[in-house]
Each structure stands twice: as structure tokens, then as C-alpha cells.
C-alpha positions in Angstrom: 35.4 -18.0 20.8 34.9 -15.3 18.2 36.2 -11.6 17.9 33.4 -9.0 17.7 34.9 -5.6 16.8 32.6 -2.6 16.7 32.6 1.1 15.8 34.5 3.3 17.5 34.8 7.7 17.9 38.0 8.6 16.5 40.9 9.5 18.8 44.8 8.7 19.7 44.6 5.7 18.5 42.5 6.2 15.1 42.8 3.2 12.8 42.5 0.7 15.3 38.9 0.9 14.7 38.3 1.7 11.0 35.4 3.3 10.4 34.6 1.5 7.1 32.1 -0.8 6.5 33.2 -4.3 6.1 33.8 -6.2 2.9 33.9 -2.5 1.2 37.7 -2.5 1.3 39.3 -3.1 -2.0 42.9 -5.7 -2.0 44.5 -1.8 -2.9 43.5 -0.6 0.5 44.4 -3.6 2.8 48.0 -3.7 1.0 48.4 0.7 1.2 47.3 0.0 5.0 49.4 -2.4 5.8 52.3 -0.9 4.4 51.7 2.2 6.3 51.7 0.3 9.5 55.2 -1.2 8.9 56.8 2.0 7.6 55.7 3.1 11.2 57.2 0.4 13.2 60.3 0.2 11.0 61.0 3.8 11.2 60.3 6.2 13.7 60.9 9.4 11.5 58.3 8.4 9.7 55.0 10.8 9.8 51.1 9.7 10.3 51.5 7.4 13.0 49.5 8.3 16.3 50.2 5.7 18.0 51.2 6.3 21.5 53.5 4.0 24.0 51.5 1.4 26.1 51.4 1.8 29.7 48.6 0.0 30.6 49.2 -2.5 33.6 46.8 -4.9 34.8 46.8 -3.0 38.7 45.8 -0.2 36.6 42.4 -2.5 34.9 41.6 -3.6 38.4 41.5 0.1 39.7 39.2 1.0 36.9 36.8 -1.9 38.0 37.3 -4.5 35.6 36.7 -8.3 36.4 39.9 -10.1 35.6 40.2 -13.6 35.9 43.3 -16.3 35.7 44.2 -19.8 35.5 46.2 -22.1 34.3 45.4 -24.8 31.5 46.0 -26.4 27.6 46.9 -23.9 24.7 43.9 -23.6 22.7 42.6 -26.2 20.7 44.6 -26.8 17.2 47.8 -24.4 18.5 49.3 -27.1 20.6 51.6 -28.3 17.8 52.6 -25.0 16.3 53.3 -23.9 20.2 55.5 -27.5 20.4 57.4 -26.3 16.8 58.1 -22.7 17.9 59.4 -24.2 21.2 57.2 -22.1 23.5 57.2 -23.8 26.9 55.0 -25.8 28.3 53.5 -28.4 31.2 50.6 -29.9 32.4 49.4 -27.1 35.8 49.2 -30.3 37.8 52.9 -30.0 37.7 53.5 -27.1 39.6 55.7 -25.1 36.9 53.4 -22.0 36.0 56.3 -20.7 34.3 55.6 -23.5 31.5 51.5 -23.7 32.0 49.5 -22.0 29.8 47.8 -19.0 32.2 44.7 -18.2 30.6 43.1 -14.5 31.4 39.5 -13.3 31.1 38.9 -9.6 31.3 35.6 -8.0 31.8 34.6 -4.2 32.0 31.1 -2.7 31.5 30.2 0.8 31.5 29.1 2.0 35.0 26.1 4.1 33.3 25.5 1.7 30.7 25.7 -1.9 30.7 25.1 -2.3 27.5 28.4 -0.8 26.5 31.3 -2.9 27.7 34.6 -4.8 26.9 35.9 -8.4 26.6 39.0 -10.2 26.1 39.9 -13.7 26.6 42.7 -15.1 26.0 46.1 -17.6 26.9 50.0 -16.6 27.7 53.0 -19.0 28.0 56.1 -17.8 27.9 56.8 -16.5 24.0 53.2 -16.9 22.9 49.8 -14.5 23.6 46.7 -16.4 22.3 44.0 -14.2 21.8 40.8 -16.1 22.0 38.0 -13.7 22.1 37.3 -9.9 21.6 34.5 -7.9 22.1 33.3 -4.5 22.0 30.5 -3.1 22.5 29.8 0.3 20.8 30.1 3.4 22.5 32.5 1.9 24.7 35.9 4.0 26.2 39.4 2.8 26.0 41.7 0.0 26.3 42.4 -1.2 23.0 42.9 -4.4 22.3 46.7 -4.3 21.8 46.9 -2.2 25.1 45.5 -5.3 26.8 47.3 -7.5 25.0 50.8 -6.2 26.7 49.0 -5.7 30.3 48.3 -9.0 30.6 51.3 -10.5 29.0 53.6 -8.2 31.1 52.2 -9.1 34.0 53.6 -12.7 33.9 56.9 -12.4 32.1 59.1 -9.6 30.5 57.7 -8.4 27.2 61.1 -8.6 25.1 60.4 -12.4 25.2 57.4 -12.0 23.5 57.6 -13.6 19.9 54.6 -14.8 19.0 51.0 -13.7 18.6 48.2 -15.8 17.8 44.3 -14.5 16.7 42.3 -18.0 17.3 39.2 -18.4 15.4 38.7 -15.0 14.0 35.6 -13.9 12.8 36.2 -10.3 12.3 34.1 -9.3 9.5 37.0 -7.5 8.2 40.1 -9.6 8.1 37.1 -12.3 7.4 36.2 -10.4 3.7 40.1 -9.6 2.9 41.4 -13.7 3.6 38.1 -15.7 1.9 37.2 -13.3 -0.8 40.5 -11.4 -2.0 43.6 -13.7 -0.7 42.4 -16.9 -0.8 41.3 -16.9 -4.5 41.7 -19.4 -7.8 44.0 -16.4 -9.7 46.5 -16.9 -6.3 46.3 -20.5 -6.3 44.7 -20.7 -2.8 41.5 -21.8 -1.9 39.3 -21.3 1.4 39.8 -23.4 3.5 43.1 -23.9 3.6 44.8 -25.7 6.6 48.5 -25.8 5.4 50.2 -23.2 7.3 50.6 -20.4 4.8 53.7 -18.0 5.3 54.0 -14.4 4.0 57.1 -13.3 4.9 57.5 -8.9 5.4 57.0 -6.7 2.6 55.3 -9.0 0.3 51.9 -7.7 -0.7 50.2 -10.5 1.1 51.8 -9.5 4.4 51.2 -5.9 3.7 47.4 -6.7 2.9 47.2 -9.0 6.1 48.4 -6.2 8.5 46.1 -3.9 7.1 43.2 -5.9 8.0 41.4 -5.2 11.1 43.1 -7.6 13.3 46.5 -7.1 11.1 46.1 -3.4 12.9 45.9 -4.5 16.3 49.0 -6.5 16.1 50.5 -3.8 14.5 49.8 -1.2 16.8 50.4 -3.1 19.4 54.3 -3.3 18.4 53.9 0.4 17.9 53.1 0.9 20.9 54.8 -1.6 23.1 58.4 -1.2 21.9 60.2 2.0 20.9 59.4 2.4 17.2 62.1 0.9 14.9 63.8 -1.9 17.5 60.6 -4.4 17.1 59.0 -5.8 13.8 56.6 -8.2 12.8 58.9 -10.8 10.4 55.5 -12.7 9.2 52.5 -13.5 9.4 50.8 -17.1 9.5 47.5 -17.9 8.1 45.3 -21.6 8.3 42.1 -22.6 8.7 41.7 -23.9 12.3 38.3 -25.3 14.0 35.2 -25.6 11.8 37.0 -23.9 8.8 37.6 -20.6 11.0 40.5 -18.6 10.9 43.6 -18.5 12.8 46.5 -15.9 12.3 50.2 -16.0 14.3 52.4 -12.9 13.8 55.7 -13.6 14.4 58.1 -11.0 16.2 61.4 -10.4 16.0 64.4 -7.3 16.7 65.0 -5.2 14.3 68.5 -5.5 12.9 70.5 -2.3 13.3 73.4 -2.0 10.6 
């Protein structure tokens, strides 16, 4: 599975797509970016966010004409233990408990006057976990973002204040690919890719900041932007190893926002 993220026109939602070219973006930028993005969930006074709520339902993909496609089965390969240590639910489907299966989704959309311009997400839900196993999209092509689909599908099986856990499984963004080889994972840090220790950075350290300001750092980011009221939902950290055939695999971890 792999995550293919193309250009996009600005709108709404401007940043989910950036517009720069990959590998150009210094360790200065990822960490400004990133730290943008949690000023905005933490605080909803604060200005430059154009993030709008989420109200995306999966009804609403299937009026539009996309393919969608469920069933239950195994969390993806090299997850199972991390899903077993979080304590995210699970059984075999032959059980008869698809409240603890795995219920893997496959979207599909293309363009009506252009086939060549179309959407893709795979991905698995148990209850507490989204795996997102594969994105693609093509350019030119309209709305959903990624994060929208992210809470339609999710919501659609269980109530989205249990969500705690995001996984990106084998990610191959350009992008977040540049930011964790060549300016993370470096001598100077002590880190070397690959890594397959589980690697924490914990919010507000620049390596958190840097890792939600990568591309796929955004869509997790945006999607708590826009799935929660701003400032009652925060990403606590973000989990970063070296999964099958050296690729990468990220888990942001979810949590309420304390208020005093």
C-alpha cells in the first residue's frame, strides 16, 4: 500500500495540499508548520486556520457515486502488537463480534468527465484505531480530503470521541518521506534510517512540531481540526518506526484536552 499525494488548487482547506515541491522544505519550515497546526487545535482564538468542521458521512460518498467497499479481517501487517499494547479491541470475524474485528473500507471515486482524475483510500477501523493504508489522488481532482474521509468512515461504525489512535501504514509520501530519512533521522540526532524501535515525540518538542508539519502530519492535524470543536481534542504524540521493507509507519495518538 502506498500514499500518493498530488497537487491540489487552493481552497477552504489550503495546506492540506502544500504546494511545494518535495524535499525543498527546510527542518525550519516542517517545525514553523507544525507548530502552527497545534496552536490551531489548542486554541480556537487563534487566527490563520481555515479549517472548517467535518460533516462528511459515508450516505453522503455513496450519493456522490463513489464505490465503497467493507469487510472485516486482520489489522495490517506489523500493527497487530502495537494494536494489542494500546488495547484496541479485537477478534477473529469468524467469531461473530464485528464490534472487535477489524472492518476494513475501500473507497473509490473517479471523475464522471475524466477518469483520469480520481480518488482512493483504503484503509482498517477497530474500535479506538483508523489504519490508513493507502491514499491516492489524482491531480485535478475535487474534494474530500483525506481527513474528511478519515471521520466518515470511522463514524460510521462507532462514535468518534472513542477515537484515539491514528495510524499512516507504509507511507511513501515524498514529503513526510524527505523530512523523517534526510532531516530527523540523522547521525547529529543520534538516529539512523531505518529505525524499528518505536520512537516517541511527545507535543511541543520540535520533533513533534516538524512531524505534524509534514504532509501527512497535516492531515492528521486537520483532521482534529476539523472533527472536534477546536481546543477540546489534541494530538498528545506522535509515533515513528520503520515497518515492512524499511517503509514508514506513523500513529498519532489522541487525547482531551485538559480544561483548567
Amino acid at each position: 500500500m502506498s500514499y500518493q499525494t498530488e497537487r491540489r488548487s487552493p481552497n477552504a482547506m489550503n495546506g492540506q495540499w502544500s504546494r511545494q515541491k518535495p524535499g525543498t522544505n527546510s527542518w525550519e519550515d516542517y517545525v514553523e508548520g507544525g507548530r502552527k497546526i497545534q496552536l490551531w487545535i489548542a486554541d480556537p482564538n487563534e487566527p490563520g486556520c481555515k479549517v472548517s468542521p467535518i460533516s462528511l458521512t459515508l450516505d453522503t460518498l455513496r450519493q456522490q457515486g463513489w464505490s465503497i467497499r467493507q469487510e472485516t479481517g486482520s489489522f495490517p501487517a506489523g500493527c497487530t502488537g502495537d494494536a494489542v499494547e494500546l488495547g484496541i479491541p479485537y477478534v477473529k470475524p469468524e467469531e461473530g463480534r464485528p464490534d472487535k474485528s477489524s472492518l476494513a473500507t475501500r473507497l473509490v471515486y473517479t471523475e464522471r468527465d475524466d477518469i483520469h482524475a480520481s480518488h482512493r483510500w483504503q484503509g482498517k477501523i477497530a474500535k479506538g484505531a483508523a489504519f490508513v493504508t493507502n491514499i491516492e489522488r489524482s491531480f485535478g481532482a475535487s474534494s474530500p480530503f483525506i481527513s474528511e474521509l478519515i471521520k466518515a468512515v470511522y463514524e460510521d461504525e462507532f462514535p468518534l470521541d472513542t477515537l484515539r489512535h491514528i495510524f499512516f501504514h507504509v507511507v511513501v509520501n515524498e514529503d513526510t518521506s524527505h523530512l523523517i530519512r534526510r532531516l530527523l533521522y540523522t547521525r547529529d540526532r543520534g538516529l539512523e534510517w531505518p529505525d524499528r524501535t518505536r520512537r516517541h515525540w511527545e507535543i511541543s518538542t520540535p520533533e513533534y512540531q516538524a512531524l505534524l508539519g509534514s504532509r501527512i502530519g497535516k492531515v492528521a492535524g486537520y483532521f482534529i481540526i476539523g472533527a472536534f470543536p477546536r481546543g477540546t481534542r489534541q494530538i498528545s504524540r506522535i509515533v515513528c518506526w520503520a515497518g515492512i521493507l524499511d517503509s514508514i509507519t506513523l500513529r498519532f495518538d489522541l487525547e482531551d484536552i485538559e480544561i483548567p
